[in-house]
C-alpha positions, 0 to 999 in steps of 0.5 A: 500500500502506498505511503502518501507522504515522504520521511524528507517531508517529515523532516521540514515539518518538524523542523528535524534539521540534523541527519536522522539516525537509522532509528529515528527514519525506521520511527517515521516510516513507522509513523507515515505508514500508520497515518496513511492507513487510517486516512484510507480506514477514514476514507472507505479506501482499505482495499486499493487506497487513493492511487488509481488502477493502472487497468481499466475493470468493470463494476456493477450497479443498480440504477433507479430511473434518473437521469444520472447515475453515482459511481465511486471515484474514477479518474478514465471511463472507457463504457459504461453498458445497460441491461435493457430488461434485468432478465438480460444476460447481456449488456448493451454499451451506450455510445462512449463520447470521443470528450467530455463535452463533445455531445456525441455519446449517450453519456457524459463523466463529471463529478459533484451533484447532479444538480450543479455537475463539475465537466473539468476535473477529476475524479469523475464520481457522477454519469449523467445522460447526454441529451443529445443520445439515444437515452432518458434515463438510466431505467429502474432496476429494483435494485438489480445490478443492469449498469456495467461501468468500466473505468480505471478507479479511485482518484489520480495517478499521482497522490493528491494534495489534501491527502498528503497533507492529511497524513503530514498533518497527522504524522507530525502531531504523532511524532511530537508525541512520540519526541515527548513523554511517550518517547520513554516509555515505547519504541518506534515499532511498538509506537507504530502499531499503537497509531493503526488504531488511533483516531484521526485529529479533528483538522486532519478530517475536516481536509478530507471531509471538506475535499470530498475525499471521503467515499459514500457506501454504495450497493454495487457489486464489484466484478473482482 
């Protein structure tokens, strides 16, 4: 799993000026490592983090007779296909848009509310139907699994910025502690698993809260 901020950065925030020892790096590894996977515990990230897929996989999802659809983060969606009946066996792809907002698919990625979509940026997290295609609605299923949505998931290739804060932010409360009193009484491996079930700070969630980062649960059935 990926450590979404470096011990070098570490360093500056604590103002750590010397060259740190063997012990001191194997500390703030342990540290990095600890605040990252509680921001991914937060987040509804355990299994794969924040960093995209490298391969384009399907997911599986009921629809509810809207014209939008809600989808976890991605950041490329390569089709999205419908059954027409849920006693199909196939699905039908809808026309893939050659851009965002070329007007020449059935379907259009943006992310936000249906109401006030965002076209320019990723994560895509919302499919609304272009209503230049050949579609009004993604039809109501009862809750069966009739829209097929292949996409490279989760956020951006690189680490975003609010979560390389958030674990900055938190690495460096957790590391003064760990330079204060609890210093005596633990070492840096036993400090380190004792953060895994630690809670976040109050600043540190309300940057992942406020940046959307934080995934709803959704009912869909992941192709594996």
């Amino acid at each position: 799993m990926t450590v979404y901020a470096t011990t070098t950065q570490l360093q500056i925030r604590t103002q750590m000026l010397s060259v740190p020892s063997a012990d001191q790096l194997a500390m703030m590894n342990e540290i990095l490592e600890a605040a990252s996977r509680n921001i991914d515990r937060m987040c509804r990230r355990v299994d794969n983090g924040f960093i995209s897929d490298a391969v384009a996989a399907a997911k599986y999802f009921s629809a509810f007779g809207d014209p939008y659809l809600k989808i976890p983060q991605c950041i490329e969606i390569t089709e999205v296909a419908v059954k027409v009946s849920v006693t199909d066996d196939d699905y039908t792809a809808w026309d893939t848009p050659t851009t965002v907002m070329a007007g020449d698919g059935d379907w259009i990625p943006c992310r936000g509310s249906p109401d006030d979509p965002i076209f320019d940026s990723v994560p895509y997290d919302l499919l609304i139907i272009d209503p230049n295609g050949d579609y009004a609605n993604f039809f109501s299923s009862g809750g069966a699994p009739v829209v097929k949505v292949t996409a490279k998931w989760r956020s951006p290739l690189a680490v975003p910025q609010d979560i390389a804060e958030a674990t900055l932010m938190q690495a460096t409360i957790w590391m003064k502690q760990y330079q204060g009193s609890m210093s005596a009484e633990l070492d840096a491996e036993n400090f380190g698993k004792i953060l895994y079930r630690r809670n976040l700070s109050q600043g540190v969630k309300q940057i992942l809260i406020d940046g959307g980062w934080v995934l709803p649960l959704y009912g869909d059935r992941s192709s594996g």
